[in-house]
KEKE-3310 file (N, C-alpha, C; in steps of 0.2 Angstrom, whole numbers, plus 5000, padded with zeros to 4 digits):
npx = (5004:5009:5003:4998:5008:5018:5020:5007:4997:4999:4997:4984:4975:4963:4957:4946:4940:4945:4938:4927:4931:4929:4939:4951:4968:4982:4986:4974:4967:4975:4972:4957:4956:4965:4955:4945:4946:4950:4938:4933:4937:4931:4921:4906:4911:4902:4901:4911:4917:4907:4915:4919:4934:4940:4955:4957:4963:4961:4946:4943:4950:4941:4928:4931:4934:4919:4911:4919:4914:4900:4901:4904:4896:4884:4889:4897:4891:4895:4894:4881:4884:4888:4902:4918:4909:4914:4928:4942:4955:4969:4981:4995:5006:5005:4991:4992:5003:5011:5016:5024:5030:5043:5047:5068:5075:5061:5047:5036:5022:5023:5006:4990:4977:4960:4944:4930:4938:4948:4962:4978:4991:4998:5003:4993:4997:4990:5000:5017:5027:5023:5022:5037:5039:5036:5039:5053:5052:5049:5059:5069:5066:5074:5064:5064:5058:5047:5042:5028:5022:5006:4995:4980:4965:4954:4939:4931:4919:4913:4912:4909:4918:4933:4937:4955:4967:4980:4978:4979:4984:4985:4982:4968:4965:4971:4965:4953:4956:4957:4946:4937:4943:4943:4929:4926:4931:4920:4909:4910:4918:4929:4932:4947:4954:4964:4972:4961:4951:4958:4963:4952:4948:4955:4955:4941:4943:4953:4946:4936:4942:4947:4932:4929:4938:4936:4921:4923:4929:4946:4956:4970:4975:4969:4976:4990:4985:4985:4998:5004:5000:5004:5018:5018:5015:5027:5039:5030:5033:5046:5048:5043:5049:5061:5056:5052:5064:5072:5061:5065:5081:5079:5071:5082:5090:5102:5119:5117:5125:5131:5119:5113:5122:5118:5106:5107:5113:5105:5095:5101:5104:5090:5089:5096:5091:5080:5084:5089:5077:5070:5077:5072:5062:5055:5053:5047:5045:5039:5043:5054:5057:5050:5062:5074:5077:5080:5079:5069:5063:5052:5047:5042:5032:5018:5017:5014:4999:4991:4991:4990:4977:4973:4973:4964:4951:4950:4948:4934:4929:4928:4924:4909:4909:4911:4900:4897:4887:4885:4897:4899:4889:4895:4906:4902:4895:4909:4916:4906:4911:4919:4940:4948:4943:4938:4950:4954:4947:4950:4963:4974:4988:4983:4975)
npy = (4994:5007:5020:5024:5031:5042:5053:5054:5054:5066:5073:5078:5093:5105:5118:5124:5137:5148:5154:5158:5171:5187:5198:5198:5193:5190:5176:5170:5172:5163:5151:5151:5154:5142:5131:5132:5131:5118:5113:5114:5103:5093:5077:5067:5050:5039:5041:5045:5031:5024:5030:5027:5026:5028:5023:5006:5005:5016:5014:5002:5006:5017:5009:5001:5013:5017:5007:5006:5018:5016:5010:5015:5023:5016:5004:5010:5022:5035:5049:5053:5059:5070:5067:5060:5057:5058:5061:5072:5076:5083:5086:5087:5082:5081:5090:5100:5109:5110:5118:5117:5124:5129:5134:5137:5131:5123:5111:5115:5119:5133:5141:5145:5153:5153:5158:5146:5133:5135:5136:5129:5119:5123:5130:5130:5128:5129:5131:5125:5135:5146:5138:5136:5150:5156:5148:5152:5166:5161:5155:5162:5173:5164:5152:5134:5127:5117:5108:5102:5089:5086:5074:5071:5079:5088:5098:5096:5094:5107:5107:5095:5084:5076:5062:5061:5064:5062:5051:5040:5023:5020:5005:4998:4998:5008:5019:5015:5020:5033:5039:5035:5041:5057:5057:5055:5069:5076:5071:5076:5088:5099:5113:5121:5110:5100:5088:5078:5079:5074:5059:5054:5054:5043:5034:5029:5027:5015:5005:5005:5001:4988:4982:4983:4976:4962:4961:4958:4947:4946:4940:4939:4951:4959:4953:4960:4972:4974:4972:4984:4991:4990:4992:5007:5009:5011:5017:5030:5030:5029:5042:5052:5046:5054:5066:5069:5071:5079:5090:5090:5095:5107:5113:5114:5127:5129:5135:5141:5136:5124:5116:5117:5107:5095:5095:5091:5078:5073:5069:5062:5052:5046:5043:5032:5026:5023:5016:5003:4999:4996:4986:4974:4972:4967:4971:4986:5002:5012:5024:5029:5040:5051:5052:5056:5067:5085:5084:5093:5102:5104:5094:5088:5094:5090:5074:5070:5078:5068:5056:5059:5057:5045:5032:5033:5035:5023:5018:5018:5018:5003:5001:5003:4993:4991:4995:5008:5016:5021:5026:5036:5045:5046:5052:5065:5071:5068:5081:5093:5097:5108:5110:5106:5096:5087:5083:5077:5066:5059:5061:5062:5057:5046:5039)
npz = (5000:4996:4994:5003:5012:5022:5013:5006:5016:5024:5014:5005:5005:5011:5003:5000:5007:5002:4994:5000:5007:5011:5005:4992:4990:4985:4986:4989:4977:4967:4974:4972:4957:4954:4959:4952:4941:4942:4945:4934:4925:4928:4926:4923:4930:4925:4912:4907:4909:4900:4888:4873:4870:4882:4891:4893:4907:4914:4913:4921:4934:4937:4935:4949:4957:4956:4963:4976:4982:4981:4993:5002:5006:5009:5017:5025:5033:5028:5019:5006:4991:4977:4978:4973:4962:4950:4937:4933:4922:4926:4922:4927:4941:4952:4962:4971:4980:4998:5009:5022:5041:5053:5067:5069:5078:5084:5085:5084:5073:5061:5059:5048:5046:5043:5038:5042:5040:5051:5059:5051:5051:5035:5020:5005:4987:4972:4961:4957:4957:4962:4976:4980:4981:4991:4999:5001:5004:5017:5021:5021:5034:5041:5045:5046:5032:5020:5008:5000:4987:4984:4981:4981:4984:4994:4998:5007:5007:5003:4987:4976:4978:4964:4959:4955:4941:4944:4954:4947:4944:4955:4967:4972:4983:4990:4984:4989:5003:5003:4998:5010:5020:5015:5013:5026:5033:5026:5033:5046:5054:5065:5067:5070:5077:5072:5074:5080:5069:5060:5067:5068:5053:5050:5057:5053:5039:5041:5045:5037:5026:5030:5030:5021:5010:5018:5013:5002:5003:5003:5008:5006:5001:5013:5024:5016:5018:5032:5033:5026:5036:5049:5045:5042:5054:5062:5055:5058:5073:5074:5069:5078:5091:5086:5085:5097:5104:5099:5104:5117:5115:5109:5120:5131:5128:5124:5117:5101:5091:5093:5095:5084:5077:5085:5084:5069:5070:5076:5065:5055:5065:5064:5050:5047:5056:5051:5038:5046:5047:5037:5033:5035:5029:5014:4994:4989:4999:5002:5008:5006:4998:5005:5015:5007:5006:5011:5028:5040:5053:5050:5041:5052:5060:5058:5059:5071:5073:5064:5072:5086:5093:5088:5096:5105:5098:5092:5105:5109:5097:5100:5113:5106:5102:5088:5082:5069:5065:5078:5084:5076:5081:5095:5089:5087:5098:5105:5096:5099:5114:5123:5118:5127:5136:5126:5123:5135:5135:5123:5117:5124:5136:5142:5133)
capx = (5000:5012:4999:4997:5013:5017:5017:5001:4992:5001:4997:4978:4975:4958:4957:4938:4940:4950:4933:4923:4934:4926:4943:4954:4973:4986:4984:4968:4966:4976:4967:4948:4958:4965:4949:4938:4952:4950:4930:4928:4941:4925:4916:4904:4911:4899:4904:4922:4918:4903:4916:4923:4939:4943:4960:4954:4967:4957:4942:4944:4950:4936:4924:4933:4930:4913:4911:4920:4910:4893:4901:4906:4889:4880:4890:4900:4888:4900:4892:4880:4883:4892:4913:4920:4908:4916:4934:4944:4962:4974:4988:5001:5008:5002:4986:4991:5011:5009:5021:5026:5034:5042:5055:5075:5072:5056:5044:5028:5024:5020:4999:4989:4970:4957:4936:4926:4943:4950:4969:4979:4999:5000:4997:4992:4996:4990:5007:5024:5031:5020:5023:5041:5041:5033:5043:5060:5053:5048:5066:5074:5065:5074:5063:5064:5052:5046:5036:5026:5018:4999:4989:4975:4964:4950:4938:4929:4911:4911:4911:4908:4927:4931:4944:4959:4971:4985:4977:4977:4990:4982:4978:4960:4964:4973:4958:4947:4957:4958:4939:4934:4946:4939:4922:4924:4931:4914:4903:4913:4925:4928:4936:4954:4956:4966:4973:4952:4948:4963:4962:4945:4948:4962:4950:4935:4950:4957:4940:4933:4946:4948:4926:4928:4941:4931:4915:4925:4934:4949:4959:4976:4974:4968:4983:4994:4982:4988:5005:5009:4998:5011:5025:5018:5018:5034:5039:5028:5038:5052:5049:5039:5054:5064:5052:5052:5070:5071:5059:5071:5085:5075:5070:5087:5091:5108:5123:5112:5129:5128:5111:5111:5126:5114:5100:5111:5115:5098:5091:5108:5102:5084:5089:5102:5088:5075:5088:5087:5072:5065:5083:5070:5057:5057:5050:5049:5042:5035:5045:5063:5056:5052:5068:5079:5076:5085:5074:5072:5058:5045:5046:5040:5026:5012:5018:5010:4993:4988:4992:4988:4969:4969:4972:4960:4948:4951:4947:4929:4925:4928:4918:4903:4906:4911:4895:4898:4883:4885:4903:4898:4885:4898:4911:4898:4895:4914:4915:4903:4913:4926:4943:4952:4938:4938:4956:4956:4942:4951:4970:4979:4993:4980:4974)
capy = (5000:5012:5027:5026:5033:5049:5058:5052:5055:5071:5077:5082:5099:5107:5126:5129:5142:5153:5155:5164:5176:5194:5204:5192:5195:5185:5170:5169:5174:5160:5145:5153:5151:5134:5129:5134:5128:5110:5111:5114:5100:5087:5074:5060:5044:5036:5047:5042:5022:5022:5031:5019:5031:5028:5018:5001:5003:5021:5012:4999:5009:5020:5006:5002:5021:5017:5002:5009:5026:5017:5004:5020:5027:5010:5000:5013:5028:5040:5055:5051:5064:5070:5068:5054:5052:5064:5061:5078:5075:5089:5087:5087:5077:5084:5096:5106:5108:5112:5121:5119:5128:5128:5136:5133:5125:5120:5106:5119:5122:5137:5140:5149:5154:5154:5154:5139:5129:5136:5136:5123:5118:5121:5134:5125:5131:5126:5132:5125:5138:5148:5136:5137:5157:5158:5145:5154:5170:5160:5153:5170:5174:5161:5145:5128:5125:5109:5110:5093:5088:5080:5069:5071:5086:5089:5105:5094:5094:5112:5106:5090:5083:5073:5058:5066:5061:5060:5043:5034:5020:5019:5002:5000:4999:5015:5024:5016:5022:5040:5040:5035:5048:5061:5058:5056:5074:5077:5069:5079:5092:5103:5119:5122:5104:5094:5082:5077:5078:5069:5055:5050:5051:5039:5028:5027:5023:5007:5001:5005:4995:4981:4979:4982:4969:4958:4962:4954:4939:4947:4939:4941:4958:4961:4955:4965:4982:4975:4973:4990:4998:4990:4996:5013:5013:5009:5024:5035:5028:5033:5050:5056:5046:5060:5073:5070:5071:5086:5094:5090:5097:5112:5116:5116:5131:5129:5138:5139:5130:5117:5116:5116:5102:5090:5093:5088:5073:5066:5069:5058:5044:5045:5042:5026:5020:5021:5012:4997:4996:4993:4980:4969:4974:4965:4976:4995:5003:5017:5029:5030:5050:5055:5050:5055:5075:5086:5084:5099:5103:5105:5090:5083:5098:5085:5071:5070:5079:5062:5052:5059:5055:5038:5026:5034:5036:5016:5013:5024:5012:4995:5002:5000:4985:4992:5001:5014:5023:5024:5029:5045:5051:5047:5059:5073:5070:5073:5089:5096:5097:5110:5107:5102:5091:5081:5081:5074:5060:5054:5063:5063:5053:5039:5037)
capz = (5000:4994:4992:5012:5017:5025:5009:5005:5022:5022:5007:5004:5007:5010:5001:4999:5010:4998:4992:5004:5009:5009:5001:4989:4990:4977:4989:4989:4971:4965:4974:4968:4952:4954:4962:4947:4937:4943:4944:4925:4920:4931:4920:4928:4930:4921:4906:4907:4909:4894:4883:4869:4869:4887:4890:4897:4913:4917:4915:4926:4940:4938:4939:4954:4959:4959:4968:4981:4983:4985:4997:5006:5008:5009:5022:5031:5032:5024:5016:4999:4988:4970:4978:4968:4955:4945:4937:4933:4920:4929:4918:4931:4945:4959:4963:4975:4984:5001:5011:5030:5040:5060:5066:5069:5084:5088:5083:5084:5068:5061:5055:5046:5048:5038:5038:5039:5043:5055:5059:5050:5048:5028:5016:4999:4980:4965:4958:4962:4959:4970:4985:4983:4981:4998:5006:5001:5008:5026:5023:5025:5039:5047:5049:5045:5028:5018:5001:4998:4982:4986:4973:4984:4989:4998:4997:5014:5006:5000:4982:4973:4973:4962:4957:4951:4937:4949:4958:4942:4946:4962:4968:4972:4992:4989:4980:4997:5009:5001:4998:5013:5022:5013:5017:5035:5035:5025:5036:5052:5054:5072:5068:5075:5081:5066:5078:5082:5064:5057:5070:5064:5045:5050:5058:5049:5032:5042:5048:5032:5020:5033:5030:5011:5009:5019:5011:4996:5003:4999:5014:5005:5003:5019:5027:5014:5019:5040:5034:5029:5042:5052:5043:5043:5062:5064:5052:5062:5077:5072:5069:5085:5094:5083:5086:5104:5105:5096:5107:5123:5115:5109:5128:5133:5127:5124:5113:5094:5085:5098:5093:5076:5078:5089:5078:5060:5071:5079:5057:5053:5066:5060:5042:5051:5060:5043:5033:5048:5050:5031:5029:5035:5024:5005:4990:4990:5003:4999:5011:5004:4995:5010:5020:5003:5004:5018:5034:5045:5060:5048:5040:5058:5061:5055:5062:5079:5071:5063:5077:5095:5094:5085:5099:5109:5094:5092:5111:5109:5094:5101:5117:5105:5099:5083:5078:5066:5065:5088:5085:5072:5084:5102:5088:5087:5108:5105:5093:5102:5121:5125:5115:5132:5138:5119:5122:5139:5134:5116:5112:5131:5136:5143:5126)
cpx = (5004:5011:4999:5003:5013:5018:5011:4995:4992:5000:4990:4977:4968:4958:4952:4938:4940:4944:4928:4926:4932:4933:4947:4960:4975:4985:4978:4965:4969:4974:4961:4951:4960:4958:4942:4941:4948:4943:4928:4932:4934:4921:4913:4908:4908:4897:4908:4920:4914:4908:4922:4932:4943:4947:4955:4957:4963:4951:4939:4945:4944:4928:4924:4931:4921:4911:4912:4916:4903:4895:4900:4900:4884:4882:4893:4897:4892:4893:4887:4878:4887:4900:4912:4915:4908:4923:4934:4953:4964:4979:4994:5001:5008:4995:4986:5000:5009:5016:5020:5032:5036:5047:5060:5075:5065:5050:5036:5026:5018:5013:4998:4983:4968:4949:4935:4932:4945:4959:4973:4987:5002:4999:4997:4993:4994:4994:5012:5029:5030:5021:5031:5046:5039:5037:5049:5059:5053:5056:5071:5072:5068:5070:5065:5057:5053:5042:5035:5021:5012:4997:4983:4973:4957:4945:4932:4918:4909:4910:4911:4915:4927:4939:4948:4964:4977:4985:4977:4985:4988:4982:4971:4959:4965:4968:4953:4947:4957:4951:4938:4937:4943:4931:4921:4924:4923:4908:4904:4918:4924:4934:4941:4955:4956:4969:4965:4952:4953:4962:4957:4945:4950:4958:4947:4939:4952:4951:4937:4935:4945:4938:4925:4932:4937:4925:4919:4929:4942:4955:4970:4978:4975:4973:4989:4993:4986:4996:5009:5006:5005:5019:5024:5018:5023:5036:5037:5029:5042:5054:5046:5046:5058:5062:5054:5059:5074:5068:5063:5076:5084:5073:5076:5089:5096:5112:5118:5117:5128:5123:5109:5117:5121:5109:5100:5112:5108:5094:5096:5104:5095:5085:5093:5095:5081:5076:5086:5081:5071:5073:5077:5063:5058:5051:5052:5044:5037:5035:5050:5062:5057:5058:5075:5081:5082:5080:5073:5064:5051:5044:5040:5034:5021:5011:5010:4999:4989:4987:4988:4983:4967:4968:4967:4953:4945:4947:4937:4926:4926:4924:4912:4904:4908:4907:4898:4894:4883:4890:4903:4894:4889:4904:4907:4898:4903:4917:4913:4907:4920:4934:4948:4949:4937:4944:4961:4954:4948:4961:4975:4984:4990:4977:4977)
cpy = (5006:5019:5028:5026:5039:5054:5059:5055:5061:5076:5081:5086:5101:5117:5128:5134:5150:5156:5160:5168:5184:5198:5197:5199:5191:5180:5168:5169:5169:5153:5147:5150:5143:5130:5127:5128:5119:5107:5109:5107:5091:5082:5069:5056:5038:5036:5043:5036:5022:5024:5028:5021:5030:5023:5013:5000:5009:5019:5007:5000:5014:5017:5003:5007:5020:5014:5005:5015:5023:5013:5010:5023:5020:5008:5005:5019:5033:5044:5053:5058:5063:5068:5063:5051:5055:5062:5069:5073:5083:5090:5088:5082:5076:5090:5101:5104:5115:5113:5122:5120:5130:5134:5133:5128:5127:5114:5112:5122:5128:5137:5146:5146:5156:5152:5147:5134:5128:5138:5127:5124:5119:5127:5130:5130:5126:5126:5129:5128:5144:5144:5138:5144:5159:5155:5149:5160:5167:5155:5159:5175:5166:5154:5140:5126:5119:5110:5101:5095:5084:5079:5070:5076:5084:5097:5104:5097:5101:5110:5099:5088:5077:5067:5061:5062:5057:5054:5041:5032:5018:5013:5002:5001:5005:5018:5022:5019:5030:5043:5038:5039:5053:5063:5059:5063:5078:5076:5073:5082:5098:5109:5120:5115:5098:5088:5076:5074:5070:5060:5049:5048:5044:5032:5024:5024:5017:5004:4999:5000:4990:4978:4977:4974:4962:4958:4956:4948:4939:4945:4938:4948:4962:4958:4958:4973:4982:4976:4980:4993:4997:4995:5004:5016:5013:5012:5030:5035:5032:5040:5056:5053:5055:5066:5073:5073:5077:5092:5095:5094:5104:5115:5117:5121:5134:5135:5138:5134:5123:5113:5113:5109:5096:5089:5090:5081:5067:5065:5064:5053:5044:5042:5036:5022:5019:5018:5003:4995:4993:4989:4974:4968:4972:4969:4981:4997:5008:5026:5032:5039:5054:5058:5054:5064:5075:5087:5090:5098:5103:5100:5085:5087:5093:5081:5067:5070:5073:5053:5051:5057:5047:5032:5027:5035:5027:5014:5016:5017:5005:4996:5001:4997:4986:4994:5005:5020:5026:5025:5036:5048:5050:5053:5065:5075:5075:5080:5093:5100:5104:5107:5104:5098:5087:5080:5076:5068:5054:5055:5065:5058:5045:5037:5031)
cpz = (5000:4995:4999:5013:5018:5020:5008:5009:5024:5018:5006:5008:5004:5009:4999:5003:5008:4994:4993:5008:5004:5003:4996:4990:4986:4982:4989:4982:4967:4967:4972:4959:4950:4956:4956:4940:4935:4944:4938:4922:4925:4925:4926:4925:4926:4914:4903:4904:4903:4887:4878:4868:4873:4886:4896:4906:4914:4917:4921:4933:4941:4940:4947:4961:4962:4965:4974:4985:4985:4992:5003:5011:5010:5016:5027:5032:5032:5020:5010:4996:4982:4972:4976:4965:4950:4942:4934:4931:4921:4924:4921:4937:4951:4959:4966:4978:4991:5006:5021:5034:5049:5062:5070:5073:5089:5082:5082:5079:5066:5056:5053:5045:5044:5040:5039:5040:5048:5053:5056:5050:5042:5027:5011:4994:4974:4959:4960:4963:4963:4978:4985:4984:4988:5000:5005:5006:5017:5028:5025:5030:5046:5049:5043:5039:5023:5013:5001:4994:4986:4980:4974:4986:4989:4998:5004:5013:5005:4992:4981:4970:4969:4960:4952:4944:4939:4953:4953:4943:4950:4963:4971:4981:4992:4989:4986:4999:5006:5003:5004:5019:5020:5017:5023:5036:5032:5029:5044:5054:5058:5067:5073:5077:5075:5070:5079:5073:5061:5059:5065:5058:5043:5051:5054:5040:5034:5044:5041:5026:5021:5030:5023:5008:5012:5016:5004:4996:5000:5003:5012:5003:5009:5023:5025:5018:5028:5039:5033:5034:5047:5051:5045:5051:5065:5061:5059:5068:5079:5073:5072:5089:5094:5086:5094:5107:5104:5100:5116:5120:5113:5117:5131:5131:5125:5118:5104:5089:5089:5095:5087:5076:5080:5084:5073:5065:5072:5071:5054:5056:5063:5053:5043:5052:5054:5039:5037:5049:5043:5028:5028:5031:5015:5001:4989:4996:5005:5005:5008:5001:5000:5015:5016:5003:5010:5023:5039:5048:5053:5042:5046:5060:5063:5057:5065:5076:5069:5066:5086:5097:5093:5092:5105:5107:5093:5100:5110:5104:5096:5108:5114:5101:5089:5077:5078:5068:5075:5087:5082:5077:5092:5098:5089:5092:5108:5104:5097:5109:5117:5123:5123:5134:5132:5121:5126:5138:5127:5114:5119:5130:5137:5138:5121)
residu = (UNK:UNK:UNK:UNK:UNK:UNK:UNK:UNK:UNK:UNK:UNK:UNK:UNK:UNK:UNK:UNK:UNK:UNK:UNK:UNK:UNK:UNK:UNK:UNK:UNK:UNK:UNK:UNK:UNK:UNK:UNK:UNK:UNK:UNK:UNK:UNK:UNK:UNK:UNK:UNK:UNK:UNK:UNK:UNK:UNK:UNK:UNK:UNK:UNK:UNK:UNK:UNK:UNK:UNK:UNK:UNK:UNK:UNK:UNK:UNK:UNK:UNK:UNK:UNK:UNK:UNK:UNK:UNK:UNK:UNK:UNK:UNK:UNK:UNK:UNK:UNK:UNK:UNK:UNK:UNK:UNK:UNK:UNK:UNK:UNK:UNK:UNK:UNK:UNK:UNK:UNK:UNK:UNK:UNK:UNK:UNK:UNK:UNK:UNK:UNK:UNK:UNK:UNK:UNK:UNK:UNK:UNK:UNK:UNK:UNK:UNK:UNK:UNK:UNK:UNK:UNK:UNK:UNK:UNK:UNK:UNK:UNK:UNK:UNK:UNK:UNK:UNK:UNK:UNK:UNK:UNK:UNK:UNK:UNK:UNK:UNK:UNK:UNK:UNK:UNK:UNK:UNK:UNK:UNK:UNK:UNK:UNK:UNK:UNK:UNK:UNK:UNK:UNK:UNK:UNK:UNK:UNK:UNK:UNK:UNK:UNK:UNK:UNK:UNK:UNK:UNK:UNK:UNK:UNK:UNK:UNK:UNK:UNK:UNK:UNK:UNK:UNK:UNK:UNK:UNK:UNK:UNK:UNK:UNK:UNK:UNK:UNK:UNK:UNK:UNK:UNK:UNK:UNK:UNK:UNK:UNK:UNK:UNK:UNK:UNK:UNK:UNK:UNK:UNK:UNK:UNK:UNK:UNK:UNK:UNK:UNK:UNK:UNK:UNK:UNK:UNK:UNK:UNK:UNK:UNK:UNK:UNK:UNK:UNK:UNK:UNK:UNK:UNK:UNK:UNK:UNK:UNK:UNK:UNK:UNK:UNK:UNK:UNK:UNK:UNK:UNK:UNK:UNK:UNK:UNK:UNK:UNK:UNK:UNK:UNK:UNK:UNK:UNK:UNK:UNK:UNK:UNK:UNK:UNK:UNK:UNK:UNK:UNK:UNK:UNK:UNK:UNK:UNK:UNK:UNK:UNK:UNK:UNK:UNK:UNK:UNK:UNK:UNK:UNK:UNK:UNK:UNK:UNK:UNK:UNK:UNK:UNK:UNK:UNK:UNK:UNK:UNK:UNK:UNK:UNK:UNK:UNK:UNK:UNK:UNK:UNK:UNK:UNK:UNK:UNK:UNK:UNK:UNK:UNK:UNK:UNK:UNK:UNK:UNK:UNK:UNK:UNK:UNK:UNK:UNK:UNK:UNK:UNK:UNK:UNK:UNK:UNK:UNK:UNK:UNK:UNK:UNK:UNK:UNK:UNK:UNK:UNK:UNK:UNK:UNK:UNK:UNK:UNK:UNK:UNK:UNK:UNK:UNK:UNK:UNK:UNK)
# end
């Protein structure tokens, strides 16, 4: 499962926002652009798959596409609406490059605020050469920044999204676990609290493939889909260790060469201890990209964000037994409470 790794998971960026903002600046004026952009290039699905022109490996996956979308809305009550029964060819290799950003020494990463979202860790371009004309100016102020291409984007049920050009390749788990990510943040999304949000998407994507794959009898699949989740937690291991490590050495407040020495050092063992772990790993793994760049604080920002809620989000749904629909209406219960009282109940250390 390839497409689930920390680029992947990492990557979708929701910018419907950009949209209903009273004044437009040049930020704002070039996602409304890409945004429209990427509306008008929409077809249905059922368009694509009848037309005798379509490649038969685009077909295939988009009948797949389907399948999946009603399963989504049928068996795991996810959203029933137009997102993914639309395909849309982008003509490039990513839909959006998403720029983060911490500083020198700290893990805390730097956000940015907007309507109807809230505050998130990213800003998004539909350019890349607009993300990486911003990231250089937030490099000469001094922090730590990071540009990531996504395949995958999100507008969180403002618009009818639609399967991009960029998944084609995808495995058909892939394409589940994206769609049924998606959805969740369409079926439920707290303002200010992507830890919350994220958790859940994270969720309802591993419960949801795990049922899909059984629904189908696909029981070699479905211990390929267990095997990388495994890998992937042992990855994300790794780089909370790091993170953690970093955040001590960070508190110490020491000499800033020192500092910067320690820090070049503990990014060296990470990349040492990333090589041993995947010795034991046959094939490819679907990390080595992210591990191959130069790693700085804001590589690690996100991290934690799609983490800290889940084992707590996990324990909520095996309390009912694995009902879905009593797990959606106990997150609402959650959404609904004071951010430090959801945070005590699902995203604490007892978690």
């Amino acid at each position: 499962m390839d497409i689930s790794s920390i680029t992947r998971r990492l990557g979708a960026a929701a910018l419907a926002f950009s949209l209903i903002l009273p004044m437009a600046g040049c930020y704002e004026l070039q996602a409304i652009g890409g945004q429209v952009s990427l509306l008008s290039k929409r077809q249905s699905i059922a368009l694509v798959i009848a037309n005798p022109a379509t490649a038969q490996a685009l077909r295939s996956q988009l009948q797949a596409v389907s399948s999946i979308r009603d399963f989504a809305s049928r068996e795991l009550g996810l959203p029933d609406n137009g997102s993914y029964r639309a395909y849309a060819d982008i003509g490039r290799s990513n839909v959006v490059w998403n720029v983060f950003a911490a500083p020198e020494f700290s893990v805390t990463p730097r956000q940015w605020c907007y309507p109807v979202i809230g505050c998130v860790a990213y800003r998004g371009y539909f350019a890349e050469s607009g993300a990486h004309e911003y990231a250089r100016k937030l490099q000469a102020q001094g922090l730590d920044v990071t540009v990531k291409g996504a395949t995958a984007y999100s507008t969180l049920g403002a618009f009818d999204d639609p399967v991009l050009s960029t998944m084609v390749g995808w495995s058909d788990v892939d394409l589940a676990a994206i769609i049924f990510h998606e959805l969740t943040h369409q079926l439920l999304y707290v303002r200010d609290d992507a830890p919350f949000n994220e958790a859940l998407a994270t969720l309802v994507e591993e419960e949801g493939v795990r049922r899909w794959l059984l629904a189908q009898a696909r029981e070699k699949d479905l211990a390929g889909f267990s095997d990388s989740q495994t890998r992937y937690a042992r990855v994300i291991a790794l780089l909370l260790d790091t993170r953690h490590e970093l955040e001590k050495l960070y508190a110490s407040a020491g000499d800033p060469s020192a500092m910067r020495a320690s820090k070049a050092a503990l990014f060296g063992q990470l990349r040492q201890r990333y090589q041993q772990l995947k010795s034991g790993w046959s094939g490819t793994t679907g990390y080595d990209s992210w591990f191959d760049g130069k790693l700085n604080n804001a590589d690690l920002v996100s991290i934690a964000t799609y983490q800290a809620c889940l084992p707590g989000l996990k324990r909520e749904l095996a309390a009912l037994e694995g009902d879905l629909p009593a797990f959606y209406r106990r997150a609402r219960e959650l959404a609904k409470m004071p951010a430090a009282q959801r945070d005590g109940q699902v995203c604490g250390e007892a978690s």
